[in-house]
Backbone as JSON Lines, residues from 0, in Angstrom:
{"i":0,"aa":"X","n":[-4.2,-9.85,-2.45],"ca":[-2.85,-10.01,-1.99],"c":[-2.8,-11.2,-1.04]}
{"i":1,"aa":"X","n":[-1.86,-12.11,-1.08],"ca":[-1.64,-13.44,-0.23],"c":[-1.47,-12.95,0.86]}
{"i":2,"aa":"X","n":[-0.69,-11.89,1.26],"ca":[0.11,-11.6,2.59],"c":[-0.98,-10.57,3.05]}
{"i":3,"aa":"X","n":[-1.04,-9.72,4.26],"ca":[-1.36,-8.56,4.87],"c":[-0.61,-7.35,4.1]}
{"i":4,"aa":"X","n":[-1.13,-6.5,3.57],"ca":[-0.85,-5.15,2.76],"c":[0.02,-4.37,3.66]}
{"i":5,"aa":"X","n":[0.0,-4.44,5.06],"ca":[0.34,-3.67,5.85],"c":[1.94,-4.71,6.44]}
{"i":6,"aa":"X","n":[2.54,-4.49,6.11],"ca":[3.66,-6.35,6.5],"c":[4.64,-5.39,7.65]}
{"i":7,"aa":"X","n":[4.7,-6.04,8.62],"ca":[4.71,-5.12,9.51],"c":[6.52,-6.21,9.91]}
{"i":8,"aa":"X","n":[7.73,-4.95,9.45],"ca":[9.21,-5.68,9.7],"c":[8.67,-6.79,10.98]}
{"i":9,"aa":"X","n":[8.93,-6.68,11.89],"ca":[9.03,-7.46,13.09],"c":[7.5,-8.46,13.3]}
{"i":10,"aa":"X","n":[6.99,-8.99,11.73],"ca":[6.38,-10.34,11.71],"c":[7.37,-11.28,11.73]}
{"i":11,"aa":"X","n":[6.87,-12.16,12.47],"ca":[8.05,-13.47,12.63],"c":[7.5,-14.31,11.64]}
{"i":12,"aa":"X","n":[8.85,-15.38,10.97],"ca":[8.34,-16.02,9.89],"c":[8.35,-15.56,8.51]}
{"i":13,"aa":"X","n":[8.4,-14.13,7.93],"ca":[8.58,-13.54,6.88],"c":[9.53,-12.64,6.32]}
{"i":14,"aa":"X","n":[10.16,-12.84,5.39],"ca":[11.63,-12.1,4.91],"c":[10.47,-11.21,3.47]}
{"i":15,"aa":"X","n":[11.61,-10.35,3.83],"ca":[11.31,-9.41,2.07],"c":[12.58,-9.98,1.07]}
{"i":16,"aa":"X","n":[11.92,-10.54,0.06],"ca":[12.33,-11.13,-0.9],"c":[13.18,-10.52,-1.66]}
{"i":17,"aa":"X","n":[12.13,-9.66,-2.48],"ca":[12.3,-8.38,-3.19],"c":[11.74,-6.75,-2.84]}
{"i":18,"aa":"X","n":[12.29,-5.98,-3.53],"ca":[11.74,-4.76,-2.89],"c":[11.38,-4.04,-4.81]}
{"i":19,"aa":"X","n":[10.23,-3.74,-4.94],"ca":[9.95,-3.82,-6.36],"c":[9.91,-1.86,-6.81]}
{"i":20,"aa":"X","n":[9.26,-1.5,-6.17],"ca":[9.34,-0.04,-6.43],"c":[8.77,0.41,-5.49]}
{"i":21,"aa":"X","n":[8.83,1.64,-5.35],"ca":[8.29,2.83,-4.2],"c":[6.62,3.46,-5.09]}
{"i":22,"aa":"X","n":[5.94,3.73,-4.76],"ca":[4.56,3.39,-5.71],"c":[3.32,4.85,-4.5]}
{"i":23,"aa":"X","n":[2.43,5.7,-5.66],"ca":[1.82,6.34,-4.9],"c":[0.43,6.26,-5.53]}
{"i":24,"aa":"X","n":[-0.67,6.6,-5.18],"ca":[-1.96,6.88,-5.45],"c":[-2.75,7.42,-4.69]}
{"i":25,"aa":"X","n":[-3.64,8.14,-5.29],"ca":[-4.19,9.02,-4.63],"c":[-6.08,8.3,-4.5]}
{"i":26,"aa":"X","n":[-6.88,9.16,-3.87],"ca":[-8.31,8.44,-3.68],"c":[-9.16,9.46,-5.18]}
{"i":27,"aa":"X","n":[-10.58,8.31,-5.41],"ca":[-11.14,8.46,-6.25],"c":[-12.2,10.1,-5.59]}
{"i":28,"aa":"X","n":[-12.26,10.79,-6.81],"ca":[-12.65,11.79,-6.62],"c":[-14.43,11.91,-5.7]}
{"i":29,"aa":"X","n":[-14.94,10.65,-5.89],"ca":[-16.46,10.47,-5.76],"c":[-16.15,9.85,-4.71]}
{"i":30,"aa":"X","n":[-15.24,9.59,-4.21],"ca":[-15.3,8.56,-2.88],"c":[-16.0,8.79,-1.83]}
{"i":31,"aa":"X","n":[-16.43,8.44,-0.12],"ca":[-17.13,8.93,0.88],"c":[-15.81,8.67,1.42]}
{"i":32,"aa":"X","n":[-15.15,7.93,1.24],"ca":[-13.93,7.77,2.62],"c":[-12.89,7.84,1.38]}
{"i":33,"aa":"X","n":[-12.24,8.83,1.82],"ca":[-10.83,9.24,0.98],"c":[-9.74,8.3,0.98]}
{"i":34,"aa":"X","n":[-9.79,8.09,2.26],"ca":[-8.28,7.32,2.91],"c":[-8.78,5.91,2.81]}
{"i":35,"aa":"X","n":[-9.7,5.1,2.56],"ca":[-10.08,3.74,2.22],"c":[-10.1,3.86,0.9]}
{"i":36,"aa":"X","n":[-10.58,4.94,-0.14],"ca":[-10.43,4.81,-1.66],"c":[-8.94,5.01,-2.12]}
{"i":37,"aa":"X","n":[-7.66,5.56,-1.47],"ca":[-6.56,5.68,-1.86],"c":[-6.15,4.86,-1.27]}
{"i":38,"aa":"X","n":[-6.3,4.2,-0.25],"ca":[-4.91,3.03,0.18],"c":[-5.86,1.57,-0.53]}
{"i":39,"aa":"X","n":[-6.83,1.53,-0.99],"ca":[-7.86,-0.02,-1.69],"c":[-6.48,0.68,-3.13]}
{"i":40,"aa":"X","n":[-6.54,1.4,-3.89],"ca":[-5.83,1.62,-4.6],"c":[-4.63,1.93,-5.06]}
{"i":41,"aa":"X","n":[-4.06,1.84,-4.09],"ca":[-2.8,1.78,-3.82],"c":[-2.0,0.08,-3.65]}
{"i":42,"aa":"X","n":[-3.25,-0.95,-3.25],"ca":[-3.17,-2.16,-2.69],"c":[-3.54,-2.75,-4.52]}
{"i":43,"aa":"X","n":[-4.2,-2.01,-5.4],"ca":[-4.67,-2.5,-6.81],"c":[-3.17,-2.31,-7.89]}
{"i":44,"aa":"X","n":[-2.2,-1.1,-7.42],"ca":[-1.49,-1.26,-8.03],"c":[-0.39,-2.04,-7.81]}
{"i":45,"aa":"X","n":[-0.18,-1.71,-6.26],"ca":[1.47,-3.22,-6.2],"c":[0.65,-4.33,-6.45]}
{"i":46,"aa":"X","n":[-0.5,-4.55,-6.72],"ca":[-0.41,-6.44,-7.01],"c":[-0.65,-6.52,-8.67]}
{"i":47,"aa":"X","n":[-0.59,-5.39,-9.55],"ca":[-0.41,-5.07,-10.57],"c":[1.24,-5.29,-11.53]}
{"i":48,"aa":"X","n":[2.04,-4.93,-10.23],"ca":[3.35,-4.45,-10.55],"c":[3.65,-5.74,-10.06]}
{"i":49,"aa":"X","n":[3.1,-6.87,-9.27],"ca":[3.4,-8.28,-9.02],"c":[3.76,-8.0,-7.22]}
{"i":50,"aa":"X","n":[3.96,-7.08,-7.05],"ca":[3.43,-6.84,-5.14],"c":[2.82,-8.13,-4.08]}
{"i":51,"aa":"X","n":[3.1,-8.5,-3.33],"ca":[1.91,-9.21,-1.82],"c":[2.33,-8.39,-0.94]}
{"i":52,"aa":"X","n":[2.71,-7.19,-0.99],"ca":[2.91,-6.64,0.46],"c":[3.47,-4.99,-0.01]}
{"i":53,"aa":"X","n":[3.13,-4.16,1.13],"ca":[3.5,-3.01,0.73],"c":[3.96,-2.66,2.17]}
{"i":54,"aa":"X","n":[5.35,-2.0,2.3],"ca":[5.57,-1.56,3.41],"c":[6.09,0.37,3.14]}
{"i":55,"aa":"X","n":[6.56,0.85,4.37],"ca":[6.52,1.8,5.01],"c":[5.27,2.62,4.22]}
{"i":56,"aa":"X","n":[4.12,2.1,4.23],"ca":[2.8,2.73,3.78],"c":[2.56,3.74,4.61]}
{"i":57,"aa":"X","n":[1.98,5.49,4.4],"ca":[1.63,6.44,4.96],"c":[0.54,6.76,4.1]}
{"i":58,"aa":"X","n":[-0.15,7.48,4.82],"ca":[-1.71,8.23,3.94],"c":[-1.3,9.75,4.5]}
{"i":59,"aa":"X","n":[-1.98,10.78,3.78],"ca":[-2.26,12.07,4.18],"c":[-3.26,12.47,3.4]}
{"i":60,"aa":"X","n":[-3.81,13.22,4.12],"ca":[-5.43,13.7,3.71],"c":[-5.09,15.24,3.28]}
{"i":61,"aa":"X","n":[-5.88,16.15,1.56],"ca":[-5.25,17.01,2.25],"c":[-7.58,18.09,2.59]}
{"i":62,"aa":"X","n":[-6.67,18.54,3.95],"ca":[-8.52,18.8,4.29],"c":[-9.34,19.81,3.19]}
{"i":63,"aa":"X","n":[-8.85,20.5,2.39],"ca":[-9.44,21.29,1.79],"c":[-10.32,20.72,0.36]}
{"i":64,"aa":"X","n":[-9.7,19.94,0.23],"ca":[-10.21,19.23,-1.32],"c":[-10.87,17.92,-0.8]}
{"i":65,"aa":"X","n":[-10.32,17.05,0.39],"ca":[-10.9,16.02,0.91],"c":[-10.12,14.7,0.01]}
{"i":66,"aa":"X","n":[-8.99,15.18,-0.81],"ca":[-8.3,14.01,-1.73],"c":[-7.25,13.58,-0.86]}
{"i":67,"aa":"X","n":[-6.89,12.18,-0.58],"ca":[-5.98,11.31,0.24],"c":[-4.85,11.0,-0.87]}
{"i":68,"aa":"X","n":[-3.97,11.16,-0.45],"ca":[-2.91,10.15,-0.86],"c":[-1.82,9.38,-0.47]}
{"i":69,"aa":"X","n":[-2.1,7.89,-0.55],"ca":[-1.35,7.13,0.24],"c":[-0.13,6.52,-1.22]}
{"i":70,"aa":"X","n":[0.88,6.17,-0.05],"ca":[2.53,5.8,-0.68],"c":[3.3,4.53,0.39]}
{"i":71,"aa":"X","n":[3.9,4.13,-0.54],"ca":[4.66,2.94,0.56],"c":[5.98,2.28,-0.52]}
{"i":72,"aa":"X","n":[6.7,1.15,-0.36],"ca":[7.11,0.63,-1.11],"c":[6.37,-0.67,-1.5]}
{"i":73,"aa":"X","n":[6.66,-0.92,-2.66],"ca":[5.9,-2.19,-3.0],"c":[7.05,-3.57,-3.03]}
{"i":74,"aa":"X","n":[6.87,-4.77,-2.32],"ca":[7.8,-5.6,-2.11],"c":[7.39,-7.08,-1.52]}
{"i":75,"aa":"X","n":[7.68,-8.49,-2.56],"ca":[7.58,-9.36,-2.12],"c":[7.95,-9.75,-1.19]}
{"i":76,"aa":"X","n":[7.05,-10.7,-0.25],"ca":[7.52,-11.03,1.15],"c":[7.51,-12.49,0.77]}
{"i":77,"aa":"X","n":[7.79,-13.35,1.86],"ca":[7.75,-14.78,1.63],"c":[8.22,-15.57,2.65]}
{"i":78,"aa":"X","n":[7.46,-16.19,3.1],"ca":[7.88,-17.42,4.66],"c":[9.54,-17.9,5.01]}
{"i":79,"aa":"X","n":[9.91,-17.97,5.69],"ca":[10.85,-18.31,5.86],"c":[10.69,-19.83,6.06]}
């Protein structure tokens, strides 16, 4: 991704272009870190769907199974 995955509104210098879809994934079953295997994959699909940035991104873990799943919207950003 060109931009920071994490595009945080109140960067100066960057507008949201487009806003492409709202997008979820969950972590790989074999993973050691849940919440780094679902948000790396979550970051594989908006730049799939044509994504550089994903905002209002959240993760939740759930503790019993140890499976993460992170969500955000997926949405071009671009310099002003």
């Amino acid at each position: 991704m060109k931009y920071d995955c994490y595009y945080n509104k109140y960067h100066r210098g960057m507008k949201i272009a487009k806003t492409i879809n709202a997008i979820e994934e969950k972590s790989n079953m074999v993973s050691l870190n849940a919440r780094e295997s679902a948000r790396r994959n979550l970051e594989k699909k908006a730049e799939e769907i044509g994504a550089n940035a994903i905002i209002d991104f959240k993760i939740r873990q759930i503790p019993l199974t140890g499976v993460a799943h992170a969500s955000g919207a997926a949405v071009i950003v671009e310099e002003i």
